[in-house]
N, C-alpha and C positions, 0 to 999 in steps of 0.2 A: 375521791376521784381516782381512774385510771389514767395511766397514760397505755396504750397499745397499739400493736399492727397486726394486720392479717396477712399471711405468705399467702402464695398464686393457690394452693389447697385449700385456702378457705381457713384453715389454722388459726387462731388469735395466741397474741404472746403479750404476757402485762410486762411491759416494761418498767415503772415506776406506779407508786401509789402518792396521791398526795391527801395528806390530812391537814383540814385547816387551822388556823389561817395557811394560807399559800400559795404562794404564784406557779401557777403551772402555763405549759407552752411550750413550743419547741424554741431554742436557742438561735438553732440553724436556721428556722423559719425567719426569726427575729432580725436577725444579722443580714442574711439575703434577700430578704422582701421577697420570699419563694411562700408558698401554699405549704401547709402543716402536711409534712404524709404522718404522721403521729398522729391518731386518733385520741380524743379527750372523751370521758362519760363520766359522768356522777353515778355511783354506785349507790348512795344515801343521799338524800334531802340538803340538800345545801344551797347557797347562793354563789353567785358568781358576777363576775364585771369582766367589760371585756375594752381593751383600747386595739386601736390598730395602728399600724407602724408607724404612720406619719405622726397620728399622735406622739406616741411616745420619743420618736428621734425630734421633735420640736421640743419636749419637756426635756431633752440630753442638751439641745442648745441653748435652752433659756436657763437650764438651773444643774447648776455643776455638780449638786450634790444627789440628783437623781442620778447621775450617767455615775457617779461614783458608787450608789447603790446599787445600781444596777451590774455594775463589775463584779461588786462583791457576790451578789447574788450568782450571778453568772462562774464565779470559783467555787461558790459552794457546791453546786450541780455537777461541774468538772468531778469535785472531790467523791461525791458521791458516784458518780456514773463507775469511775474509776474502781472503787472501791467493788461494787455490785460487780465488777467484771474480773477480779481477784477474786470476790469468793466464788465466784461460777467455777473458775480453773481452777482452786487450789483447796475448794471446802467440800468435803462431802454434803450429800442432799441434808443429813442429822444434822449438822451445824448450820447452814444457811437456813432453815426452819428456825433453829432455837436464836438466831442473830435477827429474822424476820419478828417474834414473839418478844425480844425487846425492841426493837425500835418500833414495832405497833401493837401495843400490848393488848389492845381491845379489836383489835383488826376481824379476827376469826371469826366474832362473834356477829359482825355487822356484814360481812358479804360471803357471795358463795364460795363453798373450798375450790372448786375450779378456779376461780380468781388466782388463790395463796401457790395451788398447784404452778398454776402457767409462769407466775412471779416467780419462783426456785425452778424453774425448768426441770419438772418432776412433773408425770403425769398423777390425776387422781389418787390414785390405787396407789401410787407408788405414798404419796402424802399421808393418805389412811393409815400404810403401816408404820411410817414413819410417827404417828401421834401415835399410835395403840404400842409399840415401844418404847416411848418417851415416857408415857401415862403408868407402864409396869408389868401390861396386859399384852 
């Protein structure tokens, strides 16, 4: 699955990929009881469940060890976001490819390069030559 938005141009930009198992959503949505502007889509065949707020803040009240998971949950994402926005600023497009190709090693094969592109904030073309580089060619 993706997570993304579209700017006022029409634009889409992947924000985050999630591959299962895994809890996807927005945080901010979660915490505010606001509407998701984060758009979600299955890019491959999956399943999904969905709770809604009241749900889940009544399972925070009734069992301690969900609202604790869910913290933890909730740092890991911090740690991540964090990270993804260091390497925007400090990695060239070559390294945030080869950093995207371990953390989803089968990624490329299962959705379109526009996807991989918009997630390294590289267009297409720029991605192509970044693989026909990488490859030796």
């Amino acid at each position: 699955m993706r997570a993304f938005f579209v700017n006022q141009e029409g634009k889409e930009y992947n924000k985050n990929f999630f591959i299962g198992p895994s809890i996807i959503g927005a945080y901010t949505s979660l915490l505010t009881n606001k509407r998701n502007k984060i758009a979600q889509q299955a890019l491959t065949e999956c399943a999904g469940y969905k709770a809604s707020y009241d749900a889940i803040t009544q399972l925070y009240d009734t069992h301690q060890d969900i609202e604790r998971l869910s913290r933890k949950i909730a740092e890991h994402y911090f740690l991540e976001k964090e990270k993804k926005e260091l390497e925007i600023a400090l990695l060239d497009a070559d390294k945030r490819y080869l950093i995207l190709q371990e953390e989803y090693p089968d990624l490329e094969q299962k959705i379109p390069q526009y996807h991989i592109a918009s997630y390294l904030s590289i267009s297409p073309t720029q991605l192509s030559r970044i693989r026909r580089k990488l490859s030796g060619y």
